[in-house]
BAKE-485992 format. One record per residue (C-alpha): residue in three letters; x, y, z; chain. Coordinates in steps of 0.2 Angstrom, whole numbers, plus 5000, padded with zeros to 4 digits. Each point is the difference from the previous one (the first is absolute). Layout:
// BAKE-485992
@residu = ALA, x = X, y = Y, z = Z, chaine = A $
...
//
This chain:
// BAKE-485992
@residu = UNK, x = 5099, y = 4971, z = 4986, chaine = A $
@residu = UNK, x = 4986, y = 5004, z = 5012, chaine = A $
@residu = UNK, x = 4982, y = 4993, z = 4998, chaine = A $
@residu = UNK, x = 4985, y = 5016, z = 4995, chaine = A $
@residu = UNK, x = 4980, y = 5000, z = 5000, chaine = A $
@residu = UNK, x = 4990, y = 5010, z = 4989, chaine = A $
@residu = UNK, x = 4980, y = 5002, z = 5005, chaine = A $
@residu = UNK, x = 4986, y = 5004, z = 4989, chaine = A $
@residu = UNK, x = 4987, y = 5003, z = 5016, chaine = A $
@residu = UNK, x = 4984, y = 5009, z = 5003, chaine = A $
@residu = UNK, x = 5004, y = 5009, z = 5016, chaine = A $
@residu = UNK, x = 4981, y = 4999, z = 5009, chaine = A $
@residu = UNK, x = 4994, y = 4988, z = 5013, chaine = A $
@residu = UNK, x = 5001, y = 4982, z = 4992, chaine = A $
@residu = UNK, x = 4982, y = 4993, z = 4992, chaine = A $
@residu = UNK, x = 4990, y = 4988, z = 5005, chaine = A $
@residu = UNK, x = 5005, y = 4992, z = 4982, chaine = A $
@residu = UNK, x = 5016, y = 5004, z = 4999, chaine = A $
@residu = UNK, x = 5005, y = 4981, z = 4997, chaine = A $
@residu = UNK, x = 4989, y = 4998, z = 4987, chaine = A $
@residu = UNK, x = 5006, y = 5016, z = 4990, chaine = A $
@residu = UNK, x = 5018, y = 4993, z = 5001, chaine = A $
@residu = UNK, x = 4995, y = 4984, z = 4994, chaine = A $
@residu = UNK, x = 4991, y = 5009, z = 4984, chaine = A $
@residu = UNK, x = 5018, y = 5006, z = 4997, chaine = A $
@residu = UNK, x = 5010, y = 4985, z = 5003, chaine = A $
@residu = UNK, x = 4988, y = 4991, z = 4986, chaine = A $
@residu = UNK, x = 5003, y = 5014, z = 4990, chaine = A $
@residu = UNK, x = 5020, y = 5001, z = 5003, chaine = A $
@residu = UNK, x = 4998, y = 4982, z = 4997, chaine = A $
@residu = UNK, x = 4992, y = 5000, z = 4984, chaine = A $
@residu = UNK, x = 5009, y = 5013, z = 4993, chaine = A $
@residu = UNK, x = 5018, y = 4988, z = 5003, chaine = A $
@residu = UNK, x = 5007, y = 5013, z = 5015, chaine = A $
@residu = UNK, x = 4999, y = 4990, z = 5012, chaine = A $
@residu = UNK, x = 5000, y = 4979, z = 5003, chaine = A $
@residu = UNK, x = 4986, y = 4992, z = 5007, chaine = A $
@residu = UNK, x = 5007, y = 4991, z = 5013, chaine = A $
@residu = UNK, x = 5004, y = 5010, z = 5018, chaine = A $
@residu = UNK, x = 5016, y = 5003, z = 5007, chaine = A $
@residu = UNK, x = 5002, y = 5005, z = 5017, chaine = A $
@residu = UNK, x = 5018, y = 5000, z = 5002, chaine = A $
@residu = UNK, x = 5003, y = 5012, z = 4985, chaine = A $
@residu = UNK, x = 4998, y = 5015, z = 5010, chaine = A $
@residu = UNK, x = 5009, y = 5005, z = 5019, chaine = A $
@residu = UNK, x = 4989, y = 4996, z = 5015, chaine = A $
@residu = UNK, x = 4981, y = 4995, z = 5003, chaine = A $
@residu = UNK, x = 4988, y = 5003, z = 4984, chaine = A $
@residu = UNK, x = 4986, y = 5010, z = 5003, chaine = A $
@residu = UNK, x = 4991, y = 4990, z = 4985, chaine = A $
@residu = UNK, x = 5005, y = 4990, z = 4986, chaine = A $
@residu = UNK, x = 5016, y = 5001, z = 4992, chaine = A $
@residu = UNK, x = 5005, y = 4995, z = 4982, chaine = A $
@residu = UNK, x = 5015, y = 5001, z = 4989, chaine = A $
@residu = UNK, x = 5003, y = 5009, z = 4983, chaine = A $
@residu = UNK, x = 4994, y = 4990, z = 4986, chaine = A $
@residu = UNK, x = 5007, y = 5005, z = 4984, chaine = A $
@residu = UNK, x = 4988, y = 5013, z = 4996, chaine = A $
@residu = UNK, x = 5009, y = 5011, z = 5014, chaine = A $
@residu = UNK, x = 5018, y = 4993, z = 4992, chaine = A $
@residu = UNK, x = 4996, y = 5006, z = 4984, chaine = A $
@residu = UNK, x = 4992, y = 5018, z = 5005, chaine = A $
@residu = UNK, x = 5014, y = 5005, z = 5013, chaine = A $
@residu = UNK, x = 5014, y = 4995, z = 4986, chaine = A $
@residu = UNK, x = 5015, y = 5006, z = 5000, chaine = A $
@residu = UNK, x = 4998, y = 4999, z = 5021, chaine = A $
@residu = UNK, x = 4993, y = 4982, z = 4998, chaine = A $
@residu = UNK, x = 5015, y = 4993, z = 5012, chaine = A $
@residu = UNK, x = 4987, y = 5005, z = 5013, chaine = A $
@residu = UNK, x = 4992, y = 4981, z = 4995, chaine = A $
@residu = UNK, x = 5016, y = 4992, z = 5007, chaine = A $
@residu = UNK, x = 4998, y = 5005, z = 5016, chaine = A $
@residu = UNK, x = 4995, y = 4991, z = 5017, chaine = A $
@residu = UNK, x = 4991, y = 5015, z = 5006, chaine = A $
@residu = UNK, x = 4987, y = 5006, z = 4983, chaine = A $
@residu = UNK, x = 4984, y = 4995, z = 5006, chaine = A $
@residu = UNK, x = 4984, y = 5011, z = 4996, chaine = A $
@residu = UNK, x = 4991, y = 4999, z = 5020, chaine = A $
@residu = UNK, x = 4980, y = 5002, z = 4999, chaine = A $
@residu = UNK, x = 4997, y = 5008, z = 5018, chaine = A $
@residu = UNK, x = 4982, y = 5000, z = 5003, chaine = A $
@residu = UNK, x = 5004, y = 5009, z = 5016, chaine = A $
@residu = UNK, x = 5007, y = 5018, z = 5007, chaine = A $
@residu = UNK, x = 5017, y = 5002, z = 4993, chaine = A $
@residu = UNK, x = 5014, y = 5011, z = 5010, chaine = A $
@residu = UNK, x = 5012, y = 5009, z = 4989, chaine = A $
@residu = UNK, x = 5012, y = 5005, z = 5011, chaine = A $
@residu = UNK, x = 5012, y = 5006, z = 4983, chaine = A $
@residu = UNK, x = 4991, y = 5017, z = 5003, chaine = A $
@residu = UNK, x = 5007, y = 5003, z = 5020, chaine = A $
@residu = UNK, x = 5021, y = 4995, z = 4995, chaine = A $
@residu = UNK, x = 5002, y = 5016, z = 5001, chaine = A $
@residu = UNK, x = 5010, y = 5015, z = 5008, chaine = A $
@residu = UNK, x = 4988, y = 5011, z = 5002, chaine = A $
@residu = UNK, x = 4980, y = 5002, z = 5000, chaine = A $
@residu = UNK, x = 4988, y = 5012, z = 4994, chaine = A $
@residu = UNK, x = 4983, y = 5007, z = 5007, chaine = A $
@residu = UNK, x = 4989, y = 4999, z = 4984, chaine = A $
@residu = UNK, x = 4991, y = 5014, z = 5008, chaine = A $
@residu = UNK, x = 5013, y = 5015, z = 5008, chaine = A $
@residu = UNK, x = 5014, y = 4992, z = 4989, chaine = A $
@residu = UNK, x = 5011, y = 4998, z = 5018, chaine = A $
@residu = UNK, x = 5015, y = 4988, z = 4997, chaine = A $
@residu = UNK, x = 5006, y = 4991, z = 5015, chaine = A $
@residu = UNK, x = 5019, y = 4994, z = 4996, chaine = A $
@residu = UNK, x = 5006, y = 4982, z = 5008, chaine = A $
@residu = UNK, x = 5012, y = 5009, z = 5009, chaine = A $
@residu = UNK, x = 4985, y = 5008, z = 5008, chaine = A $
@residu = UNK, x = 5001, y = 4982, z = 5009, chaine = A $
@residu = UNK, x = 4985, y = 5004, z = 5011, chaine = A $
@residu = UNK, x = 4987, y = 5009, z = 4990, chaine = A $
@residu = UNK, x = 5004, y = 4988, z = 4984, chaine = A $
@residu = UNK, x = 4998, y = 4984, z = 5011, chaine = A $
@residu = UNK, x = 4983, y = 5009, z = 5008, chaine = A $
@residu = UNK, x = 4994, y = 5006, z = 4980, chaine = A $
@residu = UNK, x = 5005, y = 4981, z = 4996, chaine = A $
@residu = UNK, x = 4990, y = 4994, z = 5014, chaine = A $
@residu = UNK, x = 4984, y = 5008, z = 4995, chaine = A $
@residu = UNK, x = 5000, y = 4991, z = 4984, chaine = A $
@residu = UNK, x = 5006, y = 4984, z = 5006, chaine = A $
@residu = UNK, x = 4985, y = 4998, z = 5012, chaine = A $
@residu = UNK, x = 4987, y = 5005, z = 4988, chaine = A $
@residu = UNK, x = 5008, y = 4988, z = 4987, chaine = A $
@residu = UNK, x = 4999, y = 4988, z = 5014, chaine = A $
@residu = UNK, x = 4982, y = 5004, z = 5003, chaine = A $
@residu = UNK, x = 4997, y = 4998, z = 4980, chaine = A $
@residu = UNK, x = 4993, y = 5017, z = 5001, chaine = A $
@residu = UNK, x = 4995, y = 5006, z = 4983, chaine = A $
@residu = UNK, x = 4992, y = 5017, z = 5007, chaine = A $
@residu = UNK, x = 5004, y = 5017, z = 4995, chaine = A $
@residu = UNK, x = 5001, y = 5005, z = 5020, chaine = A $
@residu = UNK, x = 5014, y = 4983, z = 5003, chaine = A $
@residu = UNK, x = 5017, y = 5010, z = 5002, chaine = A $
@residu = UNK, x = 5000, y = 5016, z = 5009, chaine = A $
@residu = UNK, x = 5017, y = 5013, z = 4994, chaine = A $
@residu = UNK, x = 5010, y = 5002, z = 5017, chaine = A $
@residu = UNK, x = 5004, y = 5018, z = 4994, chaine = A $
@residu = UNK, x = 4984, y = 5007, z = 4995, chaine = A $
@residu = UNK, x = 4985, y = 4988, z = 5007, chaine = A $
@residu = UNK, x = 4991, y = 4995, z = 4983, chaine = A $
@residu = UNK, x = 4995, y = 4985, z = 5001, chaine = A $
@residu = UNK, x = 5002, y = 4990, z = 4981, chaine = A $
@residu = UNK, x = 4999, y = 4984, z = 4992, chaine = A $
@residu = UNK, x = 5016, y = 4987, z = 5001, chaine = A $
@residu = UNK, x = 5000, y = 5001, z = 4979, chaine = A $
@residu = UNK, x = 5002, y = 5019, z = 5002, chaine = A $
@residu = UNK, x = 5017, y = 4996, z = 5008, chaine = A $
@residu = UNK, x = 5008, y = 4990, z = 4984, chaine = A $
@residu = UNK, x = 5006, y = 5010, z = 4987, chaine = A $
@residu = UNK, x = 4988, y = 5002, z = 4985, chaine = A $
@residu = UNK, x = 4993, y = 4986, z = 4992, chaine = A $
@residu = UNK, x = 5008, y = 4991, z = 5011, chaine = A $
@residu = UNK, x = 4992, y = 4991, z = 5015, chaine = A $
@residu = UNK, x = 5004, y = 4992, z = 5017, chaine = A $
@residu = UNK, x = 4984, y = 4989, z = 5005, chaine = A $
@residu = UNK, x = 4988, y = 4993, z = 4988, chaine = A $
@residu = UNK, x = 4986, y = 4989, z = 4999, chaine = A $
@residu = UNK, x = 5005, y = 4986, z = 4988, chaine = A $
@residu = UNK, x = 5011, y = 4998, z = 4985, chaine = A $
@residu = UNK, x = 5013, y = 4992, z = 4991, chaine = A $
@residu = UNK, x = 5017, y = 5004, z = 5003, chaine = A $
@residu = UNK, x = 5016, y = 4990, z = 4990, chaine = A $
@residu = UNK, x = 5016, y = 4997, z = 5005, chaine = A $
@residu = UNK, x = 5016, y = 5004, z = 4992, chaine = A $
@residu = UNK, x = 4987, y = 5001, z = 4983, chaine = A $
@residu = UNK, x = 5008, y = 5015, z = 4988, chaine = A $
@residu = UNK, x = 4991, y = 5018, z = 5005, chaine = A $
@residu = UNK, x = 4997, y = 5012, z = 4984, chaine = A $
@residu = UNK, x = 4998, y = 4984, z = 4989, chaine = A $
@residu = UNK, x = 4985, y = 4994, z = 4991, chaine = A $
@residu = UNK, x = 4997, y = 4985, z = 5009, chaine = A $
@residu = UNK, x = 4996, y = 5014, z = 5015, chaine = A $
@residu = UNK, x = 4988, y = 5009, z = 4988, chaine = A $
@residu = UNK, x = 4992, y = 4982, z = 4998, chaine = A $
@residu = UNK, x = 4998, y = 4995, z = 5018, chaine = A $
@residu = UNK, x = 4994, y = 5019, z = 5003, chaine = A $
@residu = UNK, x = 4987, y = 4999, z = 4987, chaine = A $
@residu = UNK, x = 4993, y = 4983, z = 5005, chaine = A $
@residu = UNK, x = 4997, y = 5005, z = 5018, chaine = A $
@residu = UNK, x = 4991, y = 5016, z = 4995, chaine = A $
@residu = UNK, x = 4990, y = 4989, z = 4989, chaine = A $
@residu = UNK, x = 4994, y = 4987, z = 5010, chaine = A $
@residu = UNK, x = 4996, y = 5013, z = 5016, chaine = A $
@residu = UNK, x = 4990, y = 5011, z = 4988, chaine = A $
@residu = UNK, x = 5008, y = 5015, z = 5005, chaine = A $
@residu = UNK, x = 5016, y = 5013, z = 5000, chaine = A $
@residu = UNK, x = 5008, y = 5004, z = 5015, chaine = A $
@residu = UNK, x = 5016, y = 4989, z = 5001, chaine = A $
@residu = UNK, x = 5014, y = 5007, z = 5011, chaine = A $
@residu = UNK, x = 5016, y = 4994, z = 4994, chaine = A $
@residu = UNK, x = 5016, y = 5000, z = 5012, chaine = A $
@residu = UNK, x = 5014, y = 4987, z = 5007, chaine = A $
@residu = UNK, x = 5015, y = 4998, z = 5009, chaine = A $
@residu = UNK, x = 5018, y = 4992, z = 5000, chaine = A $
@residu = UNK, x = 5003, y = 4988, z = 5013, chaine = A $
//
């Protein structure tokens, strides 16, 4: 079985309280039996971007019947209080202008790894601008969001993302809804990847 990540993520430059925000969620995930109180470093791969924490049995309870999820090493719920690459959106074969609708095949070795390029250093550059990428077929210049597909997103500013946690299930609706809440606002992106 291989390991996945799921974010709920606002893909716009990272706030000055972005920390703070995340821990109004944690309290709340806390309080409402989601996720335990203690952190948990190790229950997610490579270096956390924030606090991490296990399922409590809140989340057990709202992801039945795909609550084996619990038993896993890798199942943490990772607080990232800083720019988050999803790079789920870029496994691809093929990518597409959002503007002129080109597609450039990975066959195409060299226009795809050029396309890929322009993303990758704007991504690098944590630009959040609608000018960041420019189309190597057409010349318009977009934003790096504007390269995922919809809804989805491949840099944000901060979020949560949880590993190997049950997609579609209401423990997902739950962590969701308690983000939105304690940021104030809509505009969640939502996307992952397999690793």
């Amino acid at each position: 079985m291989s390991d996945h990540v799921w974010f709920f993520a606002y893909p716009e430059p990272t706030p000055p309280n972005a920390r703070a925000l995340l821990s109004g969620t944690i309290a709340d995930l806390v309080g409402q039996g989601i996720i335990r109180r203690d952190r948990d470093p190790e229950s997610i791969l490579g270096e956390p971007r924030g606090p991490v924490h296990r399922p409590a049995d809140g989340a057990i309870a709202l992801a039945r019947p795909y609550d084996s999820f619990a038993e896993l090493l890798t199942n943490g719920a990772e607080f990232c209080g800083s720019l988050i690459f999803n790079h789920g959106p870029l496994n691809t074969e093929t990518l597409e202008c959002p503007r002129c609708g080109m597609t450039v095949s990975a066959r195409e070795v060299e226009a795809f790894n050029d396309q890929l390029e322009q993303i990758g250093e704007a991504v690098a550059d944590a630009d959040f601008s609608d000018t960041a990428v420019t189309c190597i077929a057409c010349g318009a210049e977009t934003s790096v969001n504007e390269w995922a597909s919809e809804g989805g997103f491949i840099i944000a500013g901060f979020g949560v993302g949880l590993w190997n946690w049950p997609y579609g299930t209401p423990v997902m609706d739950a962590v969701r809804d308690s983000l939105e809440r304690n940021v104030g606002r809509p505009g969640l992106a939502s996307d992952g990847y397999r690793i």
